[in-house]
N, C-alpha and C positions, 0 to 999 in steps of 0.2 A: 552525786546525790545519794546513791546507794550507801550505806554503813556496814559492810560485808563483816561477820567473823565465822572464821570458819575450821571446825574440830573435826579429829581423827575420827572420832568416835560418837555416837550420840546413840539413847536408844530413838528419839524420835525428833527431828526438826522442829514440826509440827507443834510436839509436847513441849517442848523448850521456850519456843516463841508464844505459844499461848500463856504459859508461865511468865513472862516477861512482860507481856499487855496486863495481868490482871495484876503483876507485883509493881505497875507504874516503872519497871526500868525500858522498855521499848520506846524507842522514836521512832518518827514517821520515816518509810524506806530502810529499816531496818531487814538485812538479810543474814539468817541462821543456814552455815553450808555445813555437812560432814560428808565426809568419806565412806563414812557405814553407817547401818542403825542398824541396830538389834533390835528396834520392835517398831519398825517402820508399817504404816497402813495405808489402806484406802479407803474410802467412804463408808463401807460395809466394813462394821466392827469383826467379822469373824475372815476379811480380807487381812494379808498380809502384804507386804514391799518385800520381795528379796531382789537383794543387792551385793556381789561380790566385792569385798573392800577396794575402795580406788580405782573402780571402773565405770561410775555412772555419776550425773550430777542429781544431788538429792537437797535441795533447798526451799525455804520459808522463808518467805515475805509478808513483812508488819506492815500493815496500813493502819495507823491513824487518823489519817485526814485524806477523807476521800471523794471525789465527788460526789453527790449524792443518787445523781441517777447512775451510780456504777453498783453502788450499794448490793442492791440484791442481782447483781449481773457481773459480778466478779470472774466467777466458776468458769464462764463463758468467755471473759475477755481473756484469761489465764489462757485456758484451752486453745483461742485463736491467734495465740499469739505464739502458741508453740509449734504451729500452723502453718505461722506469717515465717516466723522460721527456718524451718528443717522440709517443708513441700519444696520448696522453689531449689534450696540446695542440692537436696537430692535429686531431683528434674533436672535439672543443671550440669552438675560433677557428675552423677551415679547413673545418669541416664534410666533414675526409678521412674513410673510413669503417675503422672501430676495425680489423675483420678485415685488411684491405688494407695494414695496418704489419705487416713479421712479424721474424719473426727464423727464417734462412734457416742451417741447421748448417753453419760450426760456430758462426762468431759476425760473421754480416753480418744487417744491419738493413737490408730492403727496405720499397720504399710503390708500393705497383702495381706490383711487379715489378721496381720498378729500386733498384738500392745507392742508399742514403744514410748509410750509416754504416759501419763496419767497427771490429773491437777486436783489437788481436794482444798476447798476454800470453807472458812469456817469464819464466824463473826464469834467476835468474843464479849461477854457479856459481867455486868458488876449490877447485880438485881436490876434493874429497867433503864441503866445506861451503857449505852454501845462503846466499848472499850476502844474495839478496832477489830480488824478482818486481817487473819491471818492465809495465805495465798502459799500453800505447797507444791510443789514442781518438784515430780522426779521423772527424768531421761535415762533410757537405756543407752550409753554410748559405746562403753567398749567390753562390756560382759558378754561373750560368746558362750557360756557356758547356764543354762538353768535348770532347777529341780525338776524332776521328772513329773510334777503333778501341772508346770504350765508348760514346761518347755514345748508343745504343739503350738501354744499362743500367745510366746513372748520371743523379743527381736531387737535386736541394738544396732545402733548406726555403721556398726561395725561391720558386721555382716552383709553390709554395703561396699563400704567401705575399704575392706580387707588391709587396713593400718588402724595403728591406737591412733587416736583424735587426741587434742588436748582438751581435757575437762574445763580447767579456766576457762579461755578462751570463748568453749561456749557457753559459759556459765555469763562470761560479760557481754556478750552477741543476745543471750535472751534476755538480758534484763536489759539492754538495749530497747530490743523488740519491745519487749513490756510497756516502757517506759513511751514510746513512740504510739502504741495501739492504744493506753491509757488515756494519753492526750487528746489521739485523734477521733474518741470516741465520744463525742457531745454530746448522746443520747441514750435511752434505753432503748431510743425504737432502732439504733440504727446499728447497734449489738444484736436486737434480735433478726434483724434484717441478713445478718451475714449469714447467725448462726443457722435460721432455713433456707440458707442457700446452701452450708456447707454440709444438712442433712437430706436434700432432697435425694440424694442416692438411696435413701431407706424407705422410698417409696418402692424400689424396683427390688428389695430384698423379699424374701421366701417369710410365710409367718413366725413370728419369733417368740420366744417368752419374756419375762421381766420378772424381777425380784424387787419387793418393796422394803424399806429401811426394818421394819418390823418383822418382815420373814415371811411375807406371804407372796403366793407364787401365781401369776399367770401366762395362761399359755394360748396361741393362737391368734397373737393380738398381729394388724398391721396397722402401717405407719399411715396417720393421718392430719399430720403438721406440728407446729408449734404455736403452743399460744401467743397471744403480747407479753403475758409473763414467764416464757421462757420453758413454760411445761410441755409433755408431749402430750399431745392426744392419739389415741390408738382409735383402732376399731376392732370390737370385741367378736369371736366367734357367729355369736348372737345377730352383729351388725348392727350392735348401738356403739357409742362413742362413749371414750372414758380417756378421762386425766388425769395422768403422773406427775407428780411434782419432784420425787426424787429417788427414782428406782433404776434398778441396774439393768442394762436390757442385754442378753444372747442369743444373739444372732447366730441359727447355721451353718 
């Protein structure tokens, strides 16, 4: 079902596939893979992706036809599906412990604390018709080496592992997954249903701050659930309630 192509090079998956839903060459399950990007991102435009060439999987998924109640719940079934993945293997083989994989709002996948995953989903638009939603996935799997401004809080499979992994491999293992959580996810309620099970761990975190898409900063906030629509609600200093819709939160 997948349409895999996949370059040495690229400066952004992302950039590429969105190019390709608004030029009408994309079909549905269309996957954009490289090896590298030279200007690979994350949700926050002044975030970057680095990526040692030929060491991590870095792909974009075209959806054109989608369910509808996944729609605005993509971000989320991306993230749990990387989840449904690499938790149970590492508990398994690595004897990493189950709790210690999490999924960190909105949609980063930690293991003791440090990034190994990330998903950024984006709907693509042609003035007031929905083109399709582009779904990026990049895995840290065999980069042991990162720039000294994350390296305290990024982490590759590797380093579990202590052997290169095959990138394919799990590059076909997650779109498996995908392809299986996709399915069996009927609902919006029942994506949000996993997603606050898979955050109640940030009830029992220390206060923390947030960065909103715009650049504004709050501090002091704790975790106070998630909405029906998938947003967080905090509780402010103050001890009123407030809701994010798509802000980056840091944790101590």
């Amino acid at each position: 079902m997948w349409n895999i192509t996949e370059y040495d090079e690229l400066p952004s998956t992302q950039t590429l596939a969105k190019e390709m839903l608004l030029s009408g060459e994309a079909e549905n399950f269309t996957v954009i893979v490289a090896k590298h990007q030279t200007e690979g991102r994350g949700r926050m435009k002044d975030r970057t992706w680095h990526d040692e060439p030929g060491t991590n999987l870095l792909m974009s998924i075209i959806y054109t036809d989608i369910p509808s109640h996944l729609n605005d719940n993509m971000q989320f079934v991306m993230a749990l599906s990387v989840l449904t993945l690499i938790r149970p293997w590492l508990a398994m083989e690595y004897n990493v412990q189950y709790e210690s994989v999490r999924l960190k709002w909105i949609n980063d996948i930690y293991v003791d604390k440090k990034k190994i995953a990330g998903v950024l989903t984006e709907a693509v638009w042609s003035g007031e018709t929905l083109k399709g939603i582009v779904a990026g996935i990049g895995i840290n799997i065999n980069q042991l080496l990162f720039p000294p401004e994350i390296a305290d809080h990024a982490i590759s499979l590797r380093h579990f592992t202590h052997q290169e992994l095959p990138i394919e491999l799990i590059r076909n293992l997650m779109l498996d997954t995908i392809h299986i959580c996709t399915t069996n996810y009927g609902s919006a309620e029942s994506v949000i249903l996993d997603l606050r099970k898979e955050l109640e761990w940030m009830r029992n975190t220390p206060a923390f701050s947030l960065t909103e898409p715009d650049g504004t900063n709050f501090s002091g906030l704790r975790y106070d659930g998630i909405t029906a629509e998938g947003a967080l609600q905090c509780i402010t200093p103050q001890g009123s309630k407030k809701i994010f819709q798509n802000a980056t939160v840091h944790i101590p």
